[in-house]
PLY file of the C-alpha trace (Angstrom):
ply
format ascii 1.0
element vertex 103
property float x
property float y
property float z
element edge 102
property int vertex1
property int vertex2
end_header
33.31 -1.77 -76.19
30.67 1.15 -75.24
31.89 1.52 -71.38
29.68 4.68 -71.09
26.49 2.33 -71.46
27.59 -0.04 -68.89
26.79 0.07 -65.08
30.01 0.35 -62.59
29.57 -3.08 -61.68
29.87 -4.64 -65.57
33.08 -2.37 -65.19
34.02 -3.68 -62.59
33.45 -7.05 -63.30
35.52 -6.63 -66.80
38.32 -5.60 -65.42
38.76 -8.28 -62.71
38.78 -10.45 -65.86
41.63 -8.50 -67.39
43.72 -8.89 -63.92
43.19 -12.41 -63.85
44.05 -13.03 -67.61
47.02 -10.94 -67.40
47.90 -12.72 -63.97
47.08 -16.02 -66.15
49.73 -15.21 -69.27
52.74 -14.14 -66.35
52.22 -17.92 -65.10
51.02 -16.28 -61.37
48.95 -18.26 -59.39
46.51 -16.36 -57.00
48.73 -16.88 -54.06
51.59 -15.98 -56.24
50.41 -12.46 -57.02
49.02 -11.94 -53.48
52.65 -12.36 -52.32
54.28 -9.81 -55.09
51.27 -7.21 -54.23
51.01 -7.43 -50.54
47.80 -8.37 -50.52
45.86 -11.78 -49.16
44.96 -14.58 -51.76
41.21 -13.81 -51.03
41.40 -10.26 -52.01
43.22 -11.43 -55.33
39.79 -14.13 -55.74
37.44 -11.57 -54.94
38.87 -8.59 -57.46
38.86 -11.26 -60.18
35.60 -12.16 -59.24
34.34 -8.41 -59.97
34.08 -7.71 -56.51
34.44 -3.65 -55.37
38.59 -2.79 -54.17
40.10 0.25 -53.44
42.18 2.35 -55.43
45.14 1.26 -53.61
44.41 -2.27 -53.65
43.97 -2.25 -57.40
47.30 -0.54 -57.55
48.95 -2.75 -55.71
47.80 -5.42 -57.95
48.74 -3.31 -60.71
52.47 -3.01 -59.20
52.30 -6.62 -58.94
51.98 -7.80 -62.37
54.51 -5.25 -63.31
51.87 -3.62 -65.07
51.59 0.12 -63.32
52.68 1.59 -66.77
49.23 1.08 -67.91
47.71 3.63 -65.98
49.57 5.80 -68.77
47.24 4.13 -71.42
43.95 4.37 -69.93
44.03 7.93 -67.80
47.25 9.66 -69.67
48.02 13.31 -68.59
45.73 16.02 -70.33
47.62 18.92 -72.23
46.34 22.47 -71.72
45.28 24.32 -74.47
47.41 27.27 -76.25
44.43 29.33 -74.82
44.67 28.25 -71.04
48.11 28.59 -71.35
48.06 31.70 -72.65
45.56 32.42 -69.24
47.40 30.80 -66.72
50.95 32.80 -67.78
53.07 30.33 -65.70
50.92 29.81 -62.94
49.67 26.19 -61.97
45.98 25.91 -61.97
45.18 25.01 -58.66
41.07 24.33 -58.99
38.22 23.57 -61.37
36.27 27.01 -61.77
33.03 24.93 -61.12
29.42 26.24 -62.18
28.62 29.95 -60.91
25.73 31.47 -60.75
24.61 34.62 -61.11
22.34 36.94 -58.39
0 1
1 2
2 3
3 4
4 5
5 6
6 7
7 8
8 9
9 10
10 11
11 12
12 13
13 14
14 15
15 16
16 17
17 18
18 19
19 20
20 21
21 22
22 23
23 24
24 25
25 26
26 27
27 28
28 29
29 30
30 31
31 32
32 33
33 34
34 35
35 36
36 37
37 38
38 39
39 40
40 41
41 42
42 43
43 44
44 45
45 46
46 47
47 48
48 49
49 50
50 51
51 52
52 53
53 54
54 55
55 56
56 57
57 58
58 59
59 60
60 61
61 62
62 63
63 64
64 65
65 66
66 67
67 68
68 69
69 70
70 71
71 72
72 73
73 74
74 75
75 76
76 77
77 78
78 79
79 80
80 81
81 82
82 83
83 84
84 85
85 86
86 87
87 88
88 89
89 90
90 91
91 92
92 93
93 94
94 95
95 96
96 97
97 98
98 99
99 100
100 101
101 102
């Protein structure tokens, strides 16, 4: 599946079906995982329905269905190269560079 070619709200959409069907194969009703997530019933409906949450509310869900572990799959740390290591010499890089440009 091409996500890049899709609009945010096909994303969207998509994964409110993945919450529900892994809701679905835990045996969770709706009210079920509202109760685990701390969340109302209706904002369980409406996220499987491909309606917009926030990032907290989806994590909530997430923490839910036991499933926070998967943010590990989909967005895992990136590595630093041998190069930016080599730059960085122990320090922590704080901020993006960004685009300069020149007078």
């Amino acid at each position: 599946m091409d996500l890049s070619s899709m609009t945010n709200e096909a994303i969207i959409k998509i994964l409110g079906e993945r919450i529900q069907q892994k809701r679905l194969n835990k045996n969770l009703s709706q009210e079920d995982l509202s109760k685990k997530a701390g969340v109302s019933r209706r904002v369980i409906y409406q996220m499987e329905s491909g309606h917009p949450t926030t990032l907290m509310t989806l994590i909530s869900v997430l923490r839910g269905l036991n499933a926070l572990g998967e943010i590990e799959s989909f967005l895992p740390p990136s590595k630093l190269s041998p190069i930016q290591l080599a730059k960085l010499e122990g320090r922590t890089r704080q901020r993006a560079s960004g685009n300069r440009k020149s007078k």
